[in-house]
C-alpha positions in Angstrom: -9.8 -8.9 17.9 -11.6 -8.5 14.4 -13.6 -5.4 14.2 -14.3 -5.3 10.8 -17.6 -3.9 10.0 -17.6 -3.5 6.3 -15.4 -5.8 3.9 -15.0 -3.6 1.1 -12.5 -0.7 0.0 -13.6 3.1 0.4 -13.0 5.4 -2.3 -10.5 6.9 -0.6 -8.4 3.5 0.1 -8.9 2.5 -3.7 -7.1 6.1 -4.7 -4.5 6.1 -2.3 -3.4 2.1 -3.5 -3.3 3.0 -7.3 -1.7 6.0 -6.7 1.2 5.2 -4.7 1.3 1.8 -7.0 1.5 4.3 -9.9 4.2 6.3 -8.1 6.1 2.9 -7.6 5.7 2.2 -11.1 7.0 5.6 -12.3 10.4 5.5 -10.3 11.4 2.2 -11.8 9.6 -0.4 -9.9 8.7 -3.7 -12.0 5.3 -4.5 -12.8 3.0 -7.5 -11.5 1.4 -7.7 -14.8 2.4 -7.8 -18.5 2.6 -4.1 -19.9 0.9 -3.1 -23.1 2.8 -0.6 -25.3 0.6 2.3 -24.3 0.4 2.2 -20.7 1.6 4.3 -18.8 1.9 3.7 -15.0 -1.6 4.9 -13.9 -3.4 2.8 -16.3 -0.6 -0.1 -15.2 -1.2 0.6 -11.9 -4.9 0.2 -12.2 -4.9 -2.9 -14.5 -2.9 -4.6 -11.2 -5.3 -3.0 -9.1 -8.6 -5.0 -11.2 -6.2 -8.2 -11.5 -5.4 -8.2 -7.7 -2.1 -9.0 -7.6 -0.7 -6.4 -5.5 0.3 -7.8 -1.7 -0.8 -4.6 0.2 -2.3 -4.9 3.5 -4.7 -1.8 5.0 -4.4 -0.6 8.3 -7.3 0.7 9.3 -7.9 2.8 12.6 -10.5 2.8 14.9 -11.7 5.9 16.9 -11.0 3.9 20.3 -6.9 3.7 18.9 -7.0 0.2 17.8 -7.1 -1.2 14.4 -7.0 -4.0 12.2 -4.8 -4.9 9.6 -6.8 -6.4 6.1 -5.1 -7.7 3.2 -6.3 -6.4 0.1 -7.2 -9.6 -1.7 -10.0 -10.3 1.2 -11.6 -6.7 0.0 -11.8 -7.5 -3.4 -12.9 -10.6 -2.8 -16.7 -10.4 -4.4 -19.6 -11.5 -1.4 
């Protein structure tokens, strides 16, 4: 059953993603885009954040106990 009201990421989804991304990225994990010479992992993290290339799926809970799994590309998906 699809209970999705709103197709979009909150604030506090967005901030959790890049920052356990960033996390990843600082204990050795390999990056999904091309580095730059300056970046460090937040900015990484955030530029493969904006590109959409990471394959996370959110759980998101319901009050009633249920929820629904989303991948992230369908909420950055503009429309």
């Amino acid at each position: 059953m699809v209970l999705t009201l709103k197709r979009r990421l909150t604030k506090y989804e967005e901030t959790r993603i890049i920052g356990g991304r960033a996390l990843q990225l600082s204990m050795g994990a390999f990056p999904l885009v091309k580095p730059n010479q300056n970046d460090t992992s937040f900015t990484l993290a955030m530029r493969e954040f904006k590109a959409a290339v990471l394959p996370i799926v959110i759980r998101r809970r319901y009050p009633d106990g249920t929820y629904e799994d989303v991948p992230l590309q369908d909420l950055l998906r503009p429309g």
